[in-house]
C-alpha positions, 0 to 999 in steps of 0.5 A: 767094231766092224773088225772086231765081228771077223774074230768074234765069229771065228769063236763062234760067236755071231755078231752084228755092229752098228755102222755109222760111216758106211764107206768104212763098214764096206772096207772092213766087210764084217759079218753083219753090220746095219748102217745107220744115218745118224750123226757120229756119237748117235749109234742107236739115234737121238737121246731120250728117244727109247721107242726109237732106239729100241726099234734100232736095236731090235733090227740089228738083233734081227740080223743075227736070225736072218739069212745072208752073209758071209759079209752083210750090211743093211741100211736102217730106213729111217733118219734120226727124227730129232734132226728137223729143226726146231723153228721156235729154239733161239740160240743164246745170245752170243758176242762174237769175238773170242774175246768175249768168251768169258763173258759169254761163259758167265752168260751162259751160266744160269741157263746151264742151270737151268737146264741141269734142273730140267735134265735132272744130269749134266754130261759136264765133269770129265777135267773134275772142275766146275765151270768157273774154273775150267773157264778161267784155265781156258782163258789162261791157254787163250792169253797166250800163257801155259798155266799149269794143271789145275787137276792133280796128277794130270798134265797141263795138256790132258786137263786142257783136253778135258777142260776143253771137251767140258766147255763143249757140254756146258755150253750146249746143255746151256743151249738147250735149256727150256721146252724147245728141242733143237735139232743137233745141227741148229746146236753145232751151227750155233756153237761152231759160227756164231758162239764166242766160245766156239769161236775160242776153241778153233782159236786155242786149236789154231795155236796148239796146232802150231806147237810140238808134236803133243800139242797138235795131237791135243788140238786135233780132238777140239774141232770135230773134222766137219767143222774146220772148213766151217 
């Protein structure tokens, strides 16, 4: 977006953007940009926070009246308020080998419940399957096997993509289920160190890292960068 600023303003359109890694606003030097210290997927701060994200909003927007340029780049001040951690949140139950995922995934299933209740939404639904079915065709990928696509007209490695990005928000949506609100850090702790289902991703991306050309170009998607030395 940082590059797309330069051929917006040649048409004499003004812009601004919303930088969340500022070393990559500074190579691409847009016409204004305002850095902001949240996490990645988080441009405007935490969600169902609509105060906080109008106060970010409203000082991008500022910049556009604003004097300065041609190339500006601006520092929100503040940080994101979800990230204080949550003393009272406990995370669920987790038997750590990867080959307890299965049991983990039926574990976790009444929370996930719970939780689609009390959120009234689910982010889960990108493979189209429910959580028993895109479960089991993980578990296939875990045993060693390549089980064909579960979805119509979607590759076996697509619908593994999908599958794999739904089982993330399964088991999070899971995690946040009742009244405390964890920060995003106690959540990706929780899933990446200590979950069997996070334990099963790095293991499938490890696998698939090690096939053709396309299957490494699927795995790369399943661990976020942060969290592979983790």
């Amino acid at each position: 977006m940082s590059a797309l600023g330069h051929y917006l303003e040649e048409e004499g359109i003004a812009s601004v953007a919303i930088a969340l890694i500022r070393p990559q606003a500074e190579n691409t030097r847009p016409p204004r940009a305002l850095w902001v210290p949240f996490e990645l997927g988080r441009p405007i701060g935490p969600p169902s926070d609509a105060a906080f994200q109008k106060r970010v909003i409203l000082t991008a927007l500022g910049m556009l009246v604003e004097g300065g340029g041609p190339v500006r780049i601006a520092d929100f001040p503040d940080d994101d308020p979800r990230e204080a951690a949550d003393p009272s949140w406990r995370p669920p139950a987790s038997p750590a080998p990867a080959s307890a995922f299965e049991d983990e995934m039926r574990a976790l299933a009444p929370l996930y419940a719970r939780s689609c209740t009390e959120r009234a939404r689910s982010t889960v639904g990108l493979s189209g399957l429910p959580p028993a079915e895109f479960g089991a065709y993980i578990a296939a990928w875990l045993r060693g096997e390549d089980p064909a696509s579960p979805v119509a007209d979607m590759s076996a490695l697509l619908a593994l993509r999908f599958a794999i990005d739904d089982l993330k928000a399964y088991a999070l949506e899971a995690a946040i289920a009742g009244h405390a609100r964890p920060s995003s850090k106690q959540l990706g702790d929780w899933l990446w160190n200590e979950s069997a289902t996070g334990a099963a991703i790095r293991a499938l991306r490890e696998r698939l890292i090690a096939g053709d050309e396309r299957q490494q170009a699927v795995a790369a998607f399943f661990v976020p960068a942060i969290r592979l030395s983790g």
